[in-house]
C-alpha positions, 0 to 999 in steps of 0.5 A, a space after each residue: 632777140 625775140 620779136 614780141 608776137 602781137 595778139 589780136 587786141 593789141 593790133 585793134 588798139 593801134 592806129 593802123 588798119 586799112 588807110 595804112 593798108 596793114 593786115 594783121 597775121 599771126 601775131 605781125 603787123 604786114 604793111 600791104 604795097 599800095 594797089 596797082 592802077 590795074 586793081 584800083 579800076 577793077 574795084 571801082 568798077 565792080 563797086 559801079 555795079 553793085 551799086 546798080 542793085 544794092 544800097 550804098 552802105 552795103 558795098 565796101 571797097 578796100 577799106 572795111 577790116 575782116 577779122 578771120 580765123 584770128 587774122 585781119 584782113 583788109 578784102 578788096 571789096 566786099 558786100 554787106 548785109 542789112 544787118 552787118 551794115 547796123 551792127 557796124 552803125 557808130 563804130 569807131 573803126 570799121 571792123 568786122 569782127 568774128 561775131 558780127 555776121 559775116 560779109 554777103 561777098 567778099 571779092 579779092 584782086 590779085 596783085 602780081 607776085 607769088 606771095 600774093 597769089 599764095 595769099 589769095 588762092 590758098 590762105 584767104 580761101 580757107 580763112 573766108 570759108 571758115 568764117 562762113 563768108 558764102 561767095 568769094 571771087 578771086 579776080 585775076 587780071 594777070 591769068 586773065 580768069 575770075 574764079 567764083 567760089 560758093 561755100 557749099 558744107 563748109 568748103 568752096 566750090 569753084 567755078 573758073 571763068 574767062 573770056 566773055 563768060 558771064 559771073 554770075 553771083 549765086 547771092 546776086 542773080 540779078 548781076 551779070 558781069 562779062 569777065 573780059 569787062 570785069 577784068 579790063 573795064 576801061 576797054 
């Protein structure tokens, strides 16, 4: 037997979404592994420092849903605009759908595995550059490197960085983030 593919309203209308930690992908629920401790302190520590030059309601940290290209994905941490942060005012669950504006930024922290390297690096660079998401960063603990993308006509351009290079964000000049700290802020 058949499963039955669910379409993009029927995975909106159930309670799931980001405190289960399910995305949604083509016409499947994919129940998301709770983060690694590792991942955890990354994304708490960029949330720090974007909050050191943008309002609260602007930084999200893994909880806010993304639909993309028919998918729902659930970023490890994105920023906001002004007029993203009023579109979602009042609703009832937090979900960027495909026409509201899309995120400023939107950050992913590989988790260990083939799988989720294929999800980061391939499938969610294309779906976020479709969805005219202009910076993405991939955040590699594990290959010790953050790779910043700019959407430049529609595709991203990729800047690799490691060590004690500076990331520094196309739509925030004003951050300077060393990746040896972004990729181990408790050191």
């Amino acid at each position: 037997m058949v499963a039955t593919k669910l379409s993009l309203a029927d995975f909106l209308s159930l309670d799931t979404g980001p405190e289960n930690r399910c995305e949604f992908v083509d016409g499947e629920v994919v129940e998301m592994p709770p983060e690694s401790e590792e991942n955890v302190v990354i994304g708490g520590y960029l949330v720090a420092q974007f909050l050191k030059i943008l309002p609260f309601e602007q930084v999200r940290q893994g909880k806010t849903e993304l639909i993309v290209t028919g998918r729902v994905r659930i970023p490890d941490f994105m920023v906001l605009s002004e007029e993203l942060v009023a579109v979602l005012a009042g609703s009832s669950r937090s979900t960027i759908t495909e026409e509201m504006p899309a995120p400023l930024l939107v950050v992913e922290v590989v988790s260990p595995g083939k799988t989720n390297e294929d999800r980061d690096y391939r499938y969610k660079r294309s779906e976020y550059a479709a969805r005219g998401i202009p910076e993405y960063w991939i955040v590699d603990a594990a290959k010790a490197k953050v790779t910043v993308l700019t959407l430049v006509d529609g595709l991203y351009e990729a800047q690799v960085l490691q060590g004690e290079a500076i990331v520094q964000s196309p739509q925030f000049p004003e951050l300077s983030l060393v990746v040896a700290k972004v990729l181990s802020p408790t050191s």
